[in-house]
C-alpha positions in Angstrom: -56.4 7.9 9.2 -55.6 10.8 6.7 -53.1 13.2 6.8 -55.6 15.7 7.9 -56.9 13.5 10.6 -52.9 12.9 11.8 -52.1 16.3 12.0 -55.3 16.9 14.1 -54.9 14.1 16.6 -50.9 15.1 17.5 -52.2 18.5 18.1 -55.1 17.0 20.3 -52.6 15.0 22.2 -50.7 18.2 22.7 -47.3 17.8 20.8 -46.3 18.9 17.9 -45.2 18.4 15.0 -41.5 18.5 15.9 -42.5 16.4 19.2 -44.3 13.9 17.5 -41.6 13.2 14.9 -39.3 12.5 18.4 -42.0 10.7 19.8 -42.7 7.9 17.0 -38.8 7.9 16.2 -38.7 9.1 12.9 -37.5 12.9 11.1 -39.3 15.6 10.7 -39.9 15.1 6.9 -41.4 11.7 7.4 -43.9 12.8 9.8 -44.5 15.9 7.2 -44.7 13.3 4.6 -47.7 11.6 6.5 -49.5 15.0 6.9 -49.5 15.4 3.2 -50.7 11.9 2.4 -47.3 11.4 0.6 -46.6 8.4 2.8 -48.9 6.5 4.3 -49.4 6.7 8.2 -48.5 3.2 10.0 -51.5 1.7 11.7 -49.4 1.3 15.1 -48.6 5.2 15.0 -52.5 5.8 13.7 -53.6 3.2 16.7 -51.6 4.7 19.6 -52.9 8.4 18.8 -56.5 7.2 18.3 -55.9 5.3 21.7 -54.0 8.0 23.4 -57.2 10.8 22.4 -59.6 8.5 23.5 -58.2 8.0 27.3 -56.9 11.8 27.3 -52.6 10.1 27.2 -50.4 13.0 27.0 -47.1 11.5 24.9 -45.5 11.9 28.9 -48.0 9.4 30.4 -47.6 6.8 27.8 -43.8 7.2 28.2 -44.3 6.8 31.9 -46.6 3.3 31.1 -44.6 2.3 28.3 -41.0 2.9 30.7 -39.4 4.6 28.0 -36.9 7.1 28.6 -37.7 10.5 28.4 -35.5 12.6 26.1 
């Protein structure tokens, strides 16, 4: 998954970027680091948003499945 492709699919999945960065568990300027292909994007996080597009998740029903607490 590119940068490109990440910042695409968070928006899809309807968070953004400050959401997402809460959501995977790491800062802002990691998850704009991914965006700009300055770090690479883990294949876990690239996994669960290709997943999570692909059955219409929103980040609140995978916290819901996963029984994570909501923050």
């Amino acid at each position: 998954m590119t940068g490109e492709e990440f910042r695409e699919a968070i928006y899809k999945v309807g968070m953004t970027q400050t959401a997402a960065a809460r959501f995977f568990g790491v800062n802002e300027t990691s998850l704009r680091r991914w965006i700009s292909g300055k770090y690479p994007i883990p294949e876990p996080v690239a996994m669960l948003l290709k997943t999570m597009h692909r059955y219409s998740l929103t980040p609140e029903n995978v916290l819901r499945y996963t029984n994570r607490n909501q923050e």
